[in-house]
C-alpha positions as CSV (number, residue, x, y, z in Angstrom):
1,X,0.0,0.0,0.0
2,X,1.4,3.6,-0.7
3,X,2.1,5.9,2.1
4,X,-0.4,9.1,2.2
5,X,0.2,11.7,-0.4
6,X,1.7,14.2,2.2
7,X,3.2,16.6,-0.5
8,X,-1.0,16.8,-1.8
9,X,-1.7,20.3,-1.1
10,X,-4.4,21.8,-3.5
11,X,-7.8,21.1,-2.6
12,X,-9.3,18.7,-5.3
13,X,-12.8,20.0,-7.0
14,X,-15.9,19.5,-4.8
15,X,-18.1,17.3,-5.8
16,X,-20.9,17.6,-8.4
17,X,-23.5,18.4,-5.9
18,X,-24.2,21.7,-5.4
19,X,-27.0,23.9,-8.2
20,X,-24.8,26.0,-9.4
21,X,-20.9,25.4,-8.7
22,X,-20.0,28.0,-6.1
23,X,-18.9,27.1,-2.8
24,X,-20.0,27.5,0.6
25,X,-17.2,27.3,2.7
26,X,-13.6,27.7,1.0
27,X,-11.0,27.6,3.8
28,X,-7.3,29.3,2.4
29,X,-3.9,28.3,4.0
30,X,-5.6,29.0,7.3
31,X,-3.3,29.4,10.7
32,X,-4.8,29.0,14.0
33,X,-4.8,28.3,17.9
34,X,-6.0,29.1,21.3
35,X,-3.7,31.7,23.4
36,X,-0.6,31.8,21.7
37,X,-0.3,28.2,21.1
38,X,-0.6,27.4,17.2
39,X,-1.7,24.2,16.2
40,X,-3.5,24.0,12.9
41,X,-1.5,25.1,9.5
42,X,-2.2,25.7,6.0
43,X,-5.3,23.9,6.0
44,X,-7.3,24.5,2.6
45,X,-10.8,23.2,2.6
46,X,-13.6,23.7,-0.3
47,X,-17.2,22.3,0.4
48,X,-20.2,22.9,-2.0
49,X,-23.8,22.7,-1.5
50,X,-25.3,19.1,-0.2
51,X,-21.3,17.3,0.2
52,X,-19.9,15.7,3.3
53,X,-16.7,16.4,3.4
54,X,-15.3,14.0,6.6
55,X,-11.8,15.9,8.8
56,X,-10.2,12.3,10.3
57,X,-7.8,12.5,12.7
58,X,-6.8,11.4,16.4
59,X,-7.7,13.9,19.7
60,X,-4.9,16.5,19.2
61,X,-5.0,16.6,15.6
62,X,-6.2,20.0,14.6
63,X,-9.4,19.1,13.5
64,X,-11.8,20.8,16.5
65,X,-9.4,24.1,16.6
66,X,-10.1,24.2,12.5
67,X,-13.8,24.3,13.1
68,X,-14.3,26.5,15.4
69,X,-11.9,29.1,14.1
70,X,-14.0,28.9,11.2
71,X,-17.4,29.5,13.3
72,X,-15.4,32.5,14.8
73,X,-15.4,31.2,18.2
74,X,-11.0,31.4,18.0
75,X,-9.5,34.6,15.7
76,X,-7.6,32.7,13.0
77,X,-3.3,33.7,13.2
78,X,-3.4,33.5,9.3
79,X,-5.2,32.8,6.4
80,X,-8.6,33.5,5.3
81,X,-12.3,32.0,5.6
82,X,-15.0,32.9,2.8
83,X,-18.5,31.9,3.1
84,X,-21.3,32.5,0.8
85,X,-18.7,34.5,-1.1
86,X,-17.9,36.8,1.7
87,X,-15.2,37.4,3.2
88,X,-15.5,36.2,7.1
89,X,-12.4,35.9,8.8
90,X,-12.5,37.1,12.0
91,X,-16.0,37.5,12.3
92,X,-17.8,36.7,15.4
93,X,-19.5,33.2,15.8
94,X,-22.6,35.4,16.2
95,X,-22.0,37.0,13.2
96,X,-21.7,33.8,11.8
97,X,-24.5,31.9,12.9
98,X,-26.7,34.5,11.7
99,X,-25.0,34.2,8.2
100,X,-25.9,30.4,8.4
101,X,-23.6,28.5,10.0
102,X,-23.8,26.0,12.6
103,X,-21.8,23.6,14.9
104,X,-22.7,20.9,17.2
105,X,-20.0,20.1,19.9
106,X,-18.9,16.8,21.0
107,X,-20.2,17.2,24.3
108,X,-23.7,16.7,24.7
109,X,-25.5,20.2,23.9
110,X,-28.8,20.6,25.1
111,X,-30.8,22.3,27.9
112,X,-31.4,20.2,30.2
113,X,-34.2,21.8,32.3
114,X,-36.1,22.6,29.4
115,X,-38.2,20.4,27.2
116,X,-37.6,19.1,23.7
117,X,-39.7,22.0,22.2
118,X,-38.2,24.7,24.1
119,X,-34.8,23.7,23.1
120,X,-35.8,23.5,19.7
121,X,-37.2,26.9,19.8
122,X,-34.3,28.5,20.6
123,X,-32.5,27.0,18.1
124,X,-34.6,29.6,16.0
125,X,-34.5,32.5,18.5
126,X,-33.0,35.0,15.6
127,X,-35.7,34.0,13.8
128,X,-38.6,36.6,13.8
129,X,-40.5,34.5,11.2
130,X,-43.5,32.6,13.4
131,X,-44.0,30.8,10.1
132,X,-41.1,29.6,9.0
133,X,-39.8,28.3,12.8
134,X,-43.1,26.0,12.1
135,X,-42.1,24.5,9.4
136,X,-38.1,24.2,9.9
137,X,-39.7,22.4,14.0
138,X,-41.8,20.4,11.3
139,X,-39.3,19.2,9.5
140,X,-37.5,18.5,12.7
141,X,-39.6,16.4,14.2
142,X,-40.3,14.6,10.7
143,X,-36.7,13.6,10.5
144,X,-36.6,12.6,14.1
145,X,-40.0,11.2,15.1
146,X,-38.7,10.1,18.6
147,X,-38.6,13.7,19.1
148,X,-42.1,14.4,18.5
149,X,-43.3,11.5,20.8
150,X,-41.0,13.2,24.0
151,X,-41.6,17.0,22.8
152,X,-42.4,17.6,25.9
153,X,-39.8,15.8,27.8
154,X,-37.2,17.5,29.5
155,X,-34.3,17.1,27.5
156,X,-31.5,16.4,30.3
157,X,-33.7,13.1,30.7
158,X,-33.4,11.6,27.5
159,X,-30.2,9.2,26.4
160,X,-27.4,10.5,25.3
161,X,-28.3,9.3,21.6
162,X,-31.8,11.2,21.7
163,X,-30.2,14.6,23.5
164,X,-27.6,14.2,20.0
165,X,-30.7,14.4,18.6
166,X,-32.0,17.2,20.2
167,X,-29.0,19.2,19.4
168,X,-29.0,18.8,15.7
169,X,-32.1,19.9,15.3
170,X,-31.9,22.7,17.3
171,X,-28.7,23.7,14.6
172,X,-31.5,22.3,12.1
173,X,-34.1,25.2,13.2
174,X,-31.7,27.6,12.3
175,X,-31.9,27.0,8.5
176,X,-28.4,26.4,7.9
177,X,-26.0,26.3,5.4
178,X,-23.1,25.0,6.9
179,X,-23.2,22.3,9.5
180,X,-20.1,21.4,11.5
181,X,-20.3,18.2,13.4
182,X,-17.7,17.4,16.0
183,X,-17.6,13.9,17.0
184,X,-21.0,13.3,16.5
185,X,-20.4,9.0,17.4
186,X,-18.6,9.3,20.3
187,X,-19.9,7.7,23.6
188,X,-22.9,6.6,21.2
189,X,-24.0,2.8,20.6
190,X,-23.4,1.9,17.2
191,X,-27.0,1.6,15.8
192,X,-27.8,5.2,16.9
193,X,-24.7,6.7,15.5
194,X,-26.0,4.7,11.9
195,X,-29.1,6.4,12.6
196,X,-27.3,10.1,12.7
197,X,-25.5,9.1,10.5
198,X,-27.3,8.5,7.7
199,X,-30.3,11.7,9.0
200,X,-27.3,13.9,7.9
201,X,-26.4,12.4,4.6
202,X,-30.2,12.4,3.5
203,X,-30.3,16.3,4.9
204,X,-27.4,17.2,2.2
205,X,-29.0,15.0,-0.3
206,X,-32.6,16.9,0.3
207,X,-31.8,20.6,1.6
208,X,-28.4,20.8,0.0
209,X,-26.6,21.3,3.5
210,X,-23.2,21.5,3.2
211,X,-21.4,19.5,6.1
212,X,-18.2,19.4,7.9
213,X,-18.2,15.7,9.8
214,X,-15.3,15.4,12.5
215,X,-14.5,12.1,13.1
216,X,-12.1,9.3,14.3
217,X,-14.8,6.4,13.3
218,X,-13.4,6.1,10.2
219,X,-15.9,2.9,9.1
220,X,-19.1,5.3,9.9
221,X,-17.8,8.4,8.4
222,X,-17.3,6.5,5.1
223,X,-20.7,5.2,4.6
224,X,-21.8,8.8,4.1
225,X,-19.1,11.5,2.9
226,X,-18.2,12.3,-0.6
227,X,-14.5,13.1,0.1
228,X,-12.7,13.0,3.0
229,X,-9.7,15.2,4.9
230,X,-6.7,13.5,7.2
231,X,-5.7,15.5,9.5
232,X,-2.3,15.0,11.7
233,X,0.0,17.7,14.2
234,X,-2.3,20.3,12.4
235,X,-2.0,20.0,8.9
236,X,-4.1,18.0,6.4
237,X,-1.9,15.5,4.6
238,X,-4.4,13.9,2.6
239,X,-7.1,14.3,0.4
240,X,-9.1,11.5,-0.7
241,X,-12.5,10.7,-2.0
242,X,-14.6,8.2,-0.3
243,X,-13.7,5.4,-2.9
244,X,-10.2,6.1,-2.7
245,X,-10.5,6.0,0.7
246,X,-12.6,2.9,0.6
247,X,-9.9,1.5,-1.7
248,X,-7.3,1.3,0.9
249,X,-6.5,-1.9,2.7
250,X,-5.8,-0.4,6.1
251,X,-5.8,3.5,7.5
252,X,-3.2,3.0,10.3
253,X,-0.3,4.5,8.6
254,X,-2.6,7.7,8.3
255,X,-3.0,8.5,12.2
């Protein structure tokens, strides 16, 4: 088997999926950290309308610090971050929520005191449209009908597969167009990741969501992205589709 393509460093062309060609998210040579402690570099990411592009990698790889620079929640030390054609680098995470992205944590995000409605509901709080937070809870509670059944259940009750549940569609009730999952299997028993799992691939199919899966389950993140990232000490050093990927006879020498 050949070792990964280290010296790979253009982003390849995103996949056919989006209406009309243009990006959603193109990441350029970006620099970041947390204090003054840099540990992701020159990562380039491009991700159309309705792809899955997967970020593997071990704990300590760069992949968290690269999302959530992107959302704005760290200032990048370099590079820049263009979503929707604009320019965002540096922008708030408020700023860029309300521009339409979103990103669910590893940790278990939900309110526990509050019932599966209300969390859902302010998923939507910038949302002044009565109308349209009907139909985006709708939808919701379509795609996960164990969240209709418990709508009023408080949410700190629920497994830890259901609250997962709770939290992407509270990021769902937000319309978005970029969704950044960190770690979205971890701690979760196999058949509800699969469920997840495949709720996210058949969102980018149907709405055209463009998503950013973090992962270290490298079998699960294969079943549903198009092309796939490997991250190590902060840099990408691979690009791969998900047949390539699938291609290969073993992914240890890539972590």
């Amino acid at each position: 088997m050949e070792p990964p393509d280290s010296a790979s460093g253009t982003v390849p062309s995103p996949s056919p999926n989006g209406d009309n060609g243009a990006p959603v998210l193109v990441v350029d040579s970006l620099q970041a950290g947390y204090g003054r402690k840099q540990v992701v570099f020159d990562v380039d990411i491009a991700l159309e309308p309705g792809e899955v592009l997967g970020i593997l990698g071990h704990n300590g790889s760069g992949k968290s610090t690269t999302i959530r620079t992107i959302l704005g929640l760290y200032k990048p030390f370099g590079g820049r971050v263009t979503f929707n054609g604009r320019n965002v680098t540096g922008h708030s995470s408020r700023e860029n929520v309300k521009a339409g992205m979103a990103m669910i944590p590893s940790e278990r995000f939900v309110f526990q005191d509050m019932s599966v409605t209300d969390n859902l509901l302010l998923g939507a709080a910038n949302d002044p449209d009565t109308d349209r937070r009907a139909q985006r809870q709708e939808l919701v509670m379509r795609v996960f009908p164990i969240l209709a059944e418990r709508a009023a259940q408080l949410a700190g009750t629920m497994s830890g597969g259901q609250q997962r549940m709770v939290s992407l569609g509270m990021a769902l009730m937000a319309s978005p167009k970029l969704l950044m999952l960190d770690e979205p299997s971890l701690g979760l028993a196999p058949a509800v990741v699969q469920q997840i799992f495949d709720t996210v691939r058949r969102l980018a199919d149907s709405e055209g969501l463009a998503v950013l899966l973090l992962e270290q389950n490298v079998g699960q993140a294969l079943r549903i992205v198009d092309r796939c990232v490997v991250m190590r000490s902060g840099r990408i050093i691979l690009h791969e589709t998900r047949e390539e990927m699938l291609a290969r006879e073993s992914y240890w020498d890539l972590f």
